[in-house]
C-alpha positions in Angstrom: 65.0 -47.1 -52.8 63.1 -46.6 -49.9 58.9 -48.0 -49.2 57.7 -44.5 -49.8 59.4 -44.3 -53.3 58.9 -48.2 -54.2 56.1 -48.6 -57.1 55.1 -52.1 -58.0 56.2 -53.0 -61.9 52.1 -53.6 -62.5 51.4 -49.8 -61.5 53.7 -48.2 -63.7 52.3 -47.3 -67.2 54.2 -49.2 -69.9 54.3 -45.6 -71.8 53.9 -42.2 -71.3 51.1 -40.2 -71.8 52.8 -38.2 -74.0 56.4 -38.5 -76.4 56.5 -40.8 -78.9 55.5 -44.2 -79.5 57.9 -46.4 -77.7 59.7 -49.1 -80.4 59.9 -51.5 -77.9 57.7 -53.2 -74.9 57.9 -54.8 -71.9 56.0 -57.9 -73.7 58.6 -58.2 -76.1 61.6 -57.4 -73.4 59.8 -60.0 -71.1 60.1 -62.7 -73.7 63.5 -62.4 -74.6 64.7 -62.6 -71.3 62.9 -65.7 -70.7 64.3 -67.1 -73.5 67.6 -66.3 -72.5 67.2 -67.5 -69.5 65.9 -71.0 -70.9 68.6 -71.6 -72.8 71.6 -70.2 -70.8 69.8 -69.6 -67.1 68.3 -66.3 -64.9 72.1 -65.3 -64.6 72.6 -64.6 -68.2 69.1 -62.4 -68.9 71.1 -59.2 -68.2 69.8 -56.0 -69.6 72.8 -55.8 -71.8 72.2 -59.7 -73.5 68.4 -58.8 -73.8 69.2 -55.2 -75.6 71.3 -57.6 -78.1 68.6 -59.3 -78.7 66.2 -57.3 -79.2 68.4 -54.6 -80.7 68.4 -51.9 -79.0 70.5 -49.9 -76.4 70.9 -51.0 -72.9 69.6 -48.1 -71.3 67.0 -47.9 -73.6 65.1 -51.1 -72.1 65.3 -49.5 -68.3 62.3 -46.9 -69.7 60.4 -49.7 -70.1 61.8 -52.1 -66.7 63.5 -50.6 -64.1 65.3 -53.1 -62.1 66.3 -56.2 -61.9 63.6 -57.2 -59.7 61.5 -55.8 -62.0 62.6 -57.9 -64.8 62.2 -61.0 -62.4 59.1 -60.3 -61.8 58.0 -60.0 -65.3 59.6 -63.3 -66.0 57.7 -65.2 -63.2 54.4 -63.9 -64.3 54.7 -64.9 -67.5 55.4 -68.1 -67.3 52.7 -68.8 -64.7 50.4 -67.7 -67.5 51.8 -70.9 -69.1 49.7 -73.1 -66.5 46.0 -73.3 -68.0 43.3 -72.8 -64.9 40.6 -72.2 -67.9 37.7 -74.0 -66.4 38.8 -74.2 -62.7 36.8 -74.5 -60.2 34.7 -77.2 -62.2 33.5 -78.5 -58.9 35.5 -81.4 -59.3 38.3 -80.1 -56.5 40.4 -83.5 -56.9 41.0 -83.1 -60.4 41.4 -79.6 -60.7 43.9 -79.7 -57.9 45.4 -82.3 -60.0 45.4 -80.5 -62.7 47.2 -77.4 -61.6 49.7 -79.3 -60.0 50.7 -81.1 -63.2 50.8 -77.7 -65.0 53.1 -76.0 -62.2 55.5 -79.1 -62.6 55.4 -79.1 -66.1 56.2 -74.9 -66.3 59.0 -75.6 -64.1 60.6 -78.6 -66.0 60.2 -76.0 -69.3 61.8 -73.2 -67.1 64.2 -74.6 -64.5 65.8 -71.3 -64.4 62.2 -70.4 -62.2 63.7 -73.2 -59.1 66.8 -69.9 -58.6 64.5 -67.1 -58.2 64.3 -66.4 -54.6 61.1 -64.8 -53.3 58.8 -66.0 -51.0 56.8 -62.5 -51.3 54.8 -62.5 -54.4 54.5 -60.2 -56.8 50.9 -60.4 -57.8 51.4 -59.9 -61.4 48.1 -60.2 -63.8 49.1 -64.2 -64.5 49.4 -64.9 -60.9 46.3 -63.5 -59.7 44.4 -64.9 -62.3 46.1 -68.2 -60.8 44.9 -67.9 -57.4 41.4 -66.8 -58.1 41.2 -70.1 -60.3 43.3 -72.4 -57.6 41.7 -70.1 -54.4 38.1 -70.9 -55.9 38.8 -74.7 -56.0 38.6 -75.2 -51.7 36.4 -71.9 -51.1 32.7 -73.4 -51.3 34.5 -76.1 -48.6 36.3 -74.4 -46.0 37.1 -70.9 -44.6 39.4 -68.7 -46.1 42.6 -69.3 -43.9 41.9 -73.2 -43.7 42.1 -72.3 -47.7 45.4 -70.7 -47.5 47.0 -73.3 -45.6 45.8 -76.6 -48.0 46.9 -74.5 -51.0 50.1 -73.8 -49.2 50.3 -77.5 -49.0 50.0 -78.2 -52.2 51.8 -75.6 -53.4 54.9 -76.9 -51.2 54.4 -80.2 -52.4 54.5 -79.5 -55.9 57.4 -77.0 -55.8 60.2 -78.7 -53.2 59.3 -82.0 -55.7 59.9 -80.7 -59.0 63.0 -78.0 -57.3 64.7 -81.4 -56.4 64.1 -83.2 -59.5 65.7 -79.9 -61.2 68.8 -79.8 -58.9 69.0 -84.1 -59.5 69.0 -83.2 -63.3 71.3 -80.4 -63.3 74.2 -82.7 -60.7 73.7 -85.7 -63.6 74.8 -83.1 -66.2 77.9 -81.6 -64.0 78.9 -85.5 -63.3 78.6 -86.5 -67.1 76.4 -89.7 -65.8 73.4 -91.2 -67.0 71.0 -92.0 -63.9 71.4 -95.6 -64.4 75.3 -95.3 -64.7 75.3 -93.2 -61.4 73.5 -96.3 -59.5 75.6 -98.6 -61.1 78.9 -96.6 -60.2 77.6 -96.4 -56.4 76.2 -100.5 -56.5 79.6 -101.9 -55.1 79.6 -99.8 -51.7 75.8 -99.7 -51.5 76.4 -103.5 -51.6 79.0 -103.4 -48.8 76.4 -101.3 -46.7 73.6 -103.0 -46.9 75.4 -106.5 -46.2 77.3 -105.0 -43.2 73.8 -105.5 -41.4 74.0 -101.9 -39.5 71.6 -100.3 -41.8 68.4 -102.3 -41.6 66.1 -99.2 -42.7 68.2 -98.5 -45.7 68.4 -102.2 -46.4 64.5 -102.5 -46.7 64.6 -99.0 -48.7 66.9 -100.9 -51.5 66.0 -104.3 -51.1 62.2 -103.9 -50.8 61.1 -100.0 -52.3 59.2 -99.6 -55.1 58.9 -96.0 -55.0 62.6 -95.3 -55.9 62.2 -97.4 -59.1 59.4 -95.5 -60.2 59.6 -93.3 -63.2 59.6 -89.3 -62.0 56.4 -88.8 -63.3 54.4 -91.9 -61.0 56.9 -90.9 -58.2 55.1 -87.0 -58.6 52.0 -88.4 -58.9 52.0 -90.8 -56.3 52.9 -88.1 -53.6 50.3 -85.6 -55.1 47.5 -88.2 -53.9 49.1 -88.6 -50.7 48.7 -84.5 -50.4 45.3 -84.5 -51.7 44.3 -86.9 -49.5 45.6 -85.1 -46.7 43.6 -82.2 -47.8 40.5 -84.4 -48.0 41.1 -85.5 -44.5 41.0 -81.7 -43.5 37.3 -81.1 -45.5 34.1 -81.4 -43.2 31.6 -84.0 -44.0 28.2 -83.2 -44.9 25.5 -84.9 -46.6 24.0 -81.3 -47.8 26.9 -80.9 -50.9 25.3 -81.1 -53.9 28.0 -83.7 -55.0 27.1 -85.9 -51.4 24.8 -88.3 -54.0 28.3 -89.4 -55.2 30.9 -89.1 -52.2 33.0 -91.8 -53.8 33.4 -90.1 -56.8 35.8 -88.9 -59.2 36.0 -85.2 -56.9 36.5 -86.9 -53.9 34.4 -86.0 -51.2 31.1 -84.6 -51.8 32.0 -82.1 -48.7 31.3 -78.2 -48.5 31.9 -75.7 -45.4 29.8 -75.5 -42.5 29.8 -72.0 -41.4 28.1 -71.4 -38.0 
C-alpha cells in the first residue's frame, strides 16, 4: 500500500452509507481480540480465531478492519481507555502524574501482550488522544510546549521500560518453572563464591548492603517514579506568582508555572 492510498483506521467509516446493517462491529471485533490476546498473547488474535469467536466468516471481519495493523491499532487504543485521566489536570501535577503512571503500569500488567507491539509512531486513536490532552494539560500552564514533550517522554519511558521488564522477568520465571525466591536461592551458592572472591566490590555492596532489590515491585515502581518526578520538578521554573506558590511544599510539588517572555 503506498502513502497516497494509506487511510488511518479512525477515518474510515465503520459502515457504509448504504447496504444493510452490518451484524457485526469493530467494538465487538476489537474486544475479542483483546481477549484472545490476554489469555493466549497478540500472536494468537488472528482474524481467523476472532471470526471463531465471534461467529462469523473470516473475510467477513476485513469489511469492518482491514489489516493487521489495523487490528493493532484498535487493540492499543482500547486498552489505553482502560487508564482513567477523568479529572486530570487537577492542578495538582505531582499526583496526577502519579496517577497516570500507576494506571499505565497497571493496563500493562492486565495486558502484557501490549509490551510485543512494536510502534513507536502512534496511532492517535480517540482513547489515546483523550490521554494526551489529559497528561499534555498536566505540565502546560508550567512550561512550553516542547519542554512539555520531553518531561512527558520521560515519564512515559520511565513507566514503560519498568513495567516491559517486570513483564519479560514474569514471563522467564514461567518458562524456568521457578518461583522468584527459588530462582535466588538456586543462584545463592555462586553469587556467594563471587562476592567472597573480593573482585566485585560494587556488586558486593549491591547484595550485601541494597535495599532496593528487596523491595516489593510495587515500592521498587514507585520509588523510581519519585525519582522521575523529581527530575521533572528540577526542570519547572520557580516563581512566586503560581497561584499554588502560598503552598510550594505541598502535596503538588512546586507551586511553579511558565515564564513566557
Amino acid at each position: 500500500m503506498t502513502d497516497a492510498e494509506y487511510v488511518n483506521i479512525w477515518m474510515r467509516p465503520e459502515r457504509s452509507a448504504y447496504g444493510p446493517t452490518p451484524i457485526h462491529s469493530r467494538a465487538k471485533i476489537t474486544e475479542a481480540a483483546v481477549r484472545i490476546a490476554d489469555a493466549e498473547g497478540l500472536d494468537a488474535a488472528t482474524m481467523r480465531r476472532i471470526a471463531a469467536d465471534i461467529g462469523a466468516s473470516t473475510m467477513s471481519l476485513y469489511r469492518y478492519v482491514p489489516s493487521r495493523e489495523d487490528l493493532v491499532d484498535l487493540m492499543a487504543d482500547q486498552v489505553m481507555g482502560e487508564i482513567d485521566v477523568t479529572g486530570i489536570p487537577s492542578g495538582d501535577w505531582r499526583a496526577d502524574l502519579t496517577r497516570y503512571a500507576d494506571g499505565l503500569r497497571a493496563m500493562w500488567l492486565r495486558h502484557p501482550w501490549i509490551a510485543t507491539v512494536q510502534r513507536s509512531l502512534p496511532s492517535f486513536g480517540p482513547n489515546q488522544l483523550r490521554s494526551v490532552e489529559c497528561l499534555m494539560g498536566v505540565l502546560d500552564t508550567f512550561v512550553p510546549i516542547d519542554e512539555n514533550l520531553g518531561l512527558v517522554a520521560l515519564l512515559n519511558s520511565y513507566a514503560e521500560s519498568t513495567v516491559r521488564e517486570e513483564i519479560s522477568t514474569a514471563v522467564e520465571f514461567r518458562r524456568s518453572g521457578l518461583s522468584e525466591s527459588e530462582w535466588m536461592a538456586r543462584s545463592g551458592p555462586y553469587v556467594d563464591r563471587v562476592v567472597k572472591s573480593g573482585q566485585y566490590p560494587i556488586l558486593t555492596k549491591i547484595v550485601t548492603k541494597a535495599r532496593q532489590p528487596h523491595l516489593s515491585r510495587d515500592d521498587q515502581f514507585r520509588q523510581g517514579l519519585r525519582r522521575v518526578l523529581d527530575c521533572i520538578s528540577a526542570a519547572l521554573p520557580s516563581t512566586t506568582e503560581a497561584s499554588g506558590a502560598d503552598n510550594p511544599q505541598g502535596e503538588g510539588g512546586t507551586g511553579r508555572v511558565r515564564k513566557d517572555g
